[in-house]
C-alpha positions in Angstrom: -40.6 -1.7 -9.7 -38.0 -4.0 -10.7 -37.3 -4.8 -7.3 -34.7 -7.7 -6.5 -36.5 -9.9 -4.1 -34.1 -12.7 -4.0 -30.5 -13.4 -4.7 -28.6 -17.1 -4.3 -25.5 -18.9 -5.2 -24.7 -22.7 -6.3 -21.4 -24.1 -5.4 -20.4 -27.0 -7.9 -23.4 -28.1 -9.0 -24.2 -30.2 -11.7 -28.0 -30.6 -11.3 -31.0 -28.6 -10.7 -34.2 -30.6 -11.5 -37.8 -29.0 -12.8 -38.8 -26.2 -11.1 -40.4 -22.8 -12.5 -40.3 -19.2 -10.4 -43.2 -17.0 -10.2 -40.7 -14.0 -10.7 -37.8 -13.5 -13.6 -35.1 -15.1 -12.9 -31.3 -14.1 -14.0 -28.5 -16.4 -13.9 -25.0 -15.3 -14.8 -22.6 -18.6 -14.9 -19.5 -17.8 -13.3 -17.2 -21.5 -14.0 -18.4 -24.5 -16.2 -20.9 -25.6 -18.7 -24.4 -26.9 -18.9 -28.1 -26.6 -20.8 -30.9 -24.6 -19.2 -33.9 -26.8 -21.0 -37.3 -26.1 -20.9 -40.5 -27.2 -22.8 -39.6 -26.4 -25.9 -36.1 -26.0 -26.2 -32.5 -26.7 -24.8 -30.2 -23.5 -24.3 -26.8 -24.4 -24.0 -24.4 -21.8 -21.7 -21.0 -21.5 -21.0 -18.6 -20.0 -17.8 -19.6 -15.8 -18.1 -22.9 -16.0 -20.0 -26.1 -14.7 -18.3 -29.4 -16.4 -18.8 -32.8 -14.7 -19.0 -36.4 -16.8 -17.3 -39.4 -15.1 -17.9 -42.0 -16.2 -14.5 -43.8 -19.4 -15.0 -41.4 -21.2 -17.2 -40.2 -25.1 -15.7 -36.9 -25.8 -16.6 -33.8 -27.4 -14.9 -30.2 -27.0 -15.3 -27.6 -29.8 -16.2 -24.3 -29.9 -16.3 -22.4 -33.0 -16.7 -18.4 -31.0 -15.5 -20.7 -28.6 -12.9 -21.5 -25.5 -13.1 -21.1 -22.4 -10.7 -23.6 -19.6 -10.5 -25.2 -16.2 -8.7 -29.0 -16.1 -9.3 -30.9 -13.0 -9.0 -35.1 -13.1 -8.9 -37.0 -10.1 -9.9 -40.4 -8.9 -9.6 -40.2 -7.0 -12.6 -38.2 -6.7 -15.7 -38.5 -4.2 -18.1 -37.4 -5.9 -21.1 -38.4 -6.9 -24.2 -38.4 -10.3 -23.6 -41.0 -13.1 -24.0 -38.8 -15.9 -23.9 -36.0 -17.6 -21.6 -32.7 -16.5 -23.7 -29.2 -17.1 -23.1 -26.7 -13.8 -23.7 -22.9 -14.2 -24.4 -21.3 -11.0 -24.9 -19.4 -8.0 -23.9 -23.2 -6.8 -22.1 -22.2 -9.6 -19.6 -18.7 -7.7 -18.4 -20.5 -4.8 -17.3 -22.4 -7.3 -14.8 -19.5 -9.5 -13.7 -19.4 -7.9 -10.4 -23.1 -6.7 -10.1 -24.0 -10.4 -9.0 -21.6 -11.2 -6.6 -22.3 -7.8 -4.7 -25.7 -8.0 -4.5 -25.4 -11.6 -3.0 -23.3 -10.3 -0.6 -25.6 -7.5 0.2 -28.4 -9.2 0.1 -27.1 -12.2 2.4 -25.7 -9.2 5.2 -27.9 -7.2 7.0 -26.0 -3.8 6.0 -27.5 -0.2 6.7 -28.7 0.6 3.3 -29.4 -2.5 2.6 -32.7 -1.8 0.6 -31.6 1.4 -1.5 -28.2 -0.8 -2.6 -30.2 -3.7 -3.8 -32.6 -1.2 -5.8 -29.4 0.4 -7.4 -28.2 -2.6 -8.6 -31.5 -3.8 -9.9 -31.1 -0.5 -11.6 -27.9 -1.0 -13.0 -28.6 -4.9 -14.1 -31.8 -3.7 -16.2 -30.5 -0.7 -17.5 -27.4 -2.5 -18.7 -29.9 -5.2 -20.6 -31.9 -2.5 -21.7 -29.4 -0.7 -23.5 -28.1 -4.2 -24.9 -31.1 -5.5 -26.4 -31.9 -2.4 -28.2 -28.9 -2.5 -30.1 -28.6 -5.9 -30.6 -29.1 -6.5 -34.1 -30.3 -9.4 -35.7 -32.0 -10.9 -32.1 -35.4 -12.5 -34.3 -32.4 -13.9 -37.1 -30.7 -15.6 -34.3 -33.7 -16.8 -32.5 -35.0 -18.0 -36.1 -31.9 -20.2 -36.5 -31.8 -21.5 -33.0 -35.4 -22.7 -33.8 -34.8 -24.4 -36.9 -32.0 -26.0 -35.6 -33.8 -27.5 -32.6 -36.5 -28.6 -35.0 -34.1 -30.6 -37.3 -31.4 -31.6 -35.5 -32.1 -35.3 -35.3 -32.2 -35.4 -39.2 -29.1 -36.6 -40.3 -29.9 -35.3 -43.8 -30.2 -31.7 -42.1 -28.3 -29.3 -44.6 -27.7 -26.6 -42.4 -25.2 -24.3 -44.4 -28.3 -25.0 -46.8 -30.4 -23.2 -44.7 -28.4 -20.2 -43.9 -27.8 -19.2 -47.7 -31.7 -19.4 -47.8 -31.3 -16.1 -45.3 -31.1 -12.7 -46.6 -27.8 -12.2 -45.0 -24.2 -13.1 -45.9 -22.8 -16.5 -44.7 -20.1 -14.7 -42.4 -22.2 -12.4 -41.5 -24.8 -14.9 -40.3 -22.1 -17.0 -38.4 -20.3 -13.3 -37.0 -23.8 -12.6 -35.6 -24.7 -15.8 -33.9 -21.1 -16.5 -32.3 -21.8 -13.0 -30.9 -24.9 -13.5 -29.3 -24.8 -17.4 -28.2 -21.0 -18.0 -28.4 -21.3 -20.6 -30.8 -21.3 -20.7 -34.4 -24.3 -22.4 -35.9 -22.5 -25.8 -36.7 -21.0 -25.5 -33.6 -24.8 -25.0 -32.1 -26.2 -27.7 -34.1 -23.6 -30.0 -33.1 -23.3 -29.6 -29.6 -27.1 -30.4 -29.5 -26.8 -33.5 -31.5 -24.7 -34.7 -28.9 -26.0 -33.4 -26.0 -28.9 -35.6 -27.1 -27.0 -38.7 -27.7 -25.8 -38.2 -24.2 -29.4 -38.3 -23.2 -29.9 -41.5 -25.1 -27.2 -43.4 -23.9 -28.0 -42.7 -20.5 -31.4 -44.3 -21.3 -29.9 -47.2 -23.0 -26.9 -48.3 -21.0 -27.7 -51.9 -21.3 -28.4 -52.0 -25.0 -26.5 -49.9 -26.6 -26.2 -49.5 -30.3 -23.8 -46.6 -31.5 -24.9 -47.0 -35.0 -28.6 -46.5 -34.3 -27.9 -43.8 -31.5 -26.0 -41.7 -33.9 -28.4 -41.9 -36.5 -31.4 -40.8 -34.8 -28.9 -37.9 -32.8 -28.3 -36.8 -36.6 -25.5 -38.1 -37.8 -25.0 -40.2 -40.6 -21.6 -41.8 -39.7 -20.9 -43.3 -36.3 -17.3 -43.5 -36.6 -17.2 -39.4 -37.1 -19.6 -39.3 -34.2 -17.8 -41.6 -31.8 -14.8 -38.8 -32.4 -16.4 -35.8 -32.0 -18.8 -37.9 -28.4 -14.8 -38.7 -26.5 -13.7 -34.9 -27.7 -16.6 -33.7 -25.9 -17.1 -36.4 -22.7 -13.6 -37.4 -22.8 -14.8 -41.1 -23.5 -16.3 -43.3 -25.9 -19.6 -43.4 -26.5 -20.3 -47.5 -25.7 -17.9 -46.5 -22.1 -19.8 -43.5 -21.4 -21.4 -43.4 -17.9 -23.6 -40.3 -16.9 -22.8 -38.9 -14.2 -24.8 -38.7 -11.1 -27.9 -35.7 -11.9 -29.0 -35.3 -8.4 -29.3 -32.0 -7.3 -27.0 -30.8 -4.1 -27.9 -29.1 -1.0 -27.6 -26.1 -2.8 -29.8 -26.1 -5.2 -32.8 -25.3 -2.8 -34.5 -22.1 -1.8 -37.2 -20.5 -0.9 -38.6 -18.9 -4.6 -38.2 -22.3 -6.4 -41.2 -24.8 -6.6 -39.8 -27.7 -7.8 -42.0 -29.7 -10.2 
């Protein structure tokens, strides 16, 4: 049974550190920005996007604005799905007010409590059913994520290389991925780069160098990366200041074990 044994909500948050759930987890952003990252790979989300955990994965979720959220756990989930995945799409309407009443019916001790919950489990895996069989293109998209996230840091990286490689029109390609992760590839592969750099600086606050930072983030001229860092963080990369990761008050509960 795809029964929904636990359902919370994050005020502004911008941190939640490793943790992993023994049941699937669905998060559908409501405000903000972040990166869900997990052992092997950084998923960037956006306000509206609903992300997908498969039990037993650690990850933790950053967000240098904050982020806003409804989290559902599962017992079940009958999907097709083997990895933690990040859906941006007109799927996600048909849920934007699934979450927020099954938080409040699972925080009020309504008559009927039980059968409402088990509806809107209902509806929440029937709608993701129905969109991931005909989602085209999911194991194209996933390929291109994954070589992105291998190469990134190669500032030699020839990306629009790469996709003519594909058996698929360029447009196509870039029509297909926008779709599904809200992001063109370039934009994908550039958001990371500097998500990264982000990281770095952090780490290096005392010694930085821009020109080495940028290199090793992927990109070849600092000057063009110094734009695109203050478009992003709103400041400069040698005045950039990370902002405080802790995780709030309401980041806990019961279903988490936090590594």
């Amino acid at each position: 049974m795809n029964d929904i044994i636990y359902v919370g909500k994050h005020a502004l948050t911008k941190a939640v550190t490793n943790h992993v759930h023994n049941t699937w987890e669905l998060i559908y952003c409501t405000s903000g920005n972040g990166r869900l990252t997990f052992q092997d790979r950084v998923l960037p989300y956006s306000a509206d996007s609903l992300a997908i955990i498969p039990p037993m994965m650690i990850h933790s979720n950053y967000s240098d604005e904050g982020f806003t959220n409804y989290h559902i756990n599962m017992s079940e989930l009958n999907l097709n799905v083997n990895e933690p995945m990040v859906i941006c799409g007109a799927c996600n309407e048909y849920l934007k007010d699934v979450f927020p009443a099954a938080f409040y019916y699972y925080s009020n001790d309504t008559a009927g409590r039980p059968a409402i919950l088990q509806a809107y489990s209902q509806v929440i895996v029937a709608t993701l059913q129905s969109y991931l069989t005909d989602r085209n293109g999911n194991e194209t998209v996933k390929q291109i994520m994954d070589h992105i996230l291998k190469n990134f840091p190669d500032p030699n990286f020839d990306l629009n290389g790469y996709l003519h490689s594909l058996p698929f029109s360029l447009e196509y390609l870039k029509r297909m991925f926008k779709n599904e992760t809200g992001m063109t590839p370039l934009q994908y592969l550039t958001n990371k780069r500097l998500e990264n750099a982000a990281g770095f600086l952090g780490m290096m606050a005392n010694s930085t160098n821009i020109s080495q930072i940028s290199h090793k983030c992927g990109f070849n001229d600092p000057l063009y990366f110094s734009k695109l860092f203050k478009k992003k963080y709103g400041v400069s990369p040698r005045n950039y200041v990370p902002k405080n990761t802790e995780p709030s008050d309401a980041d806990s509960d019961s279903v988490k074990i936090f590594i």
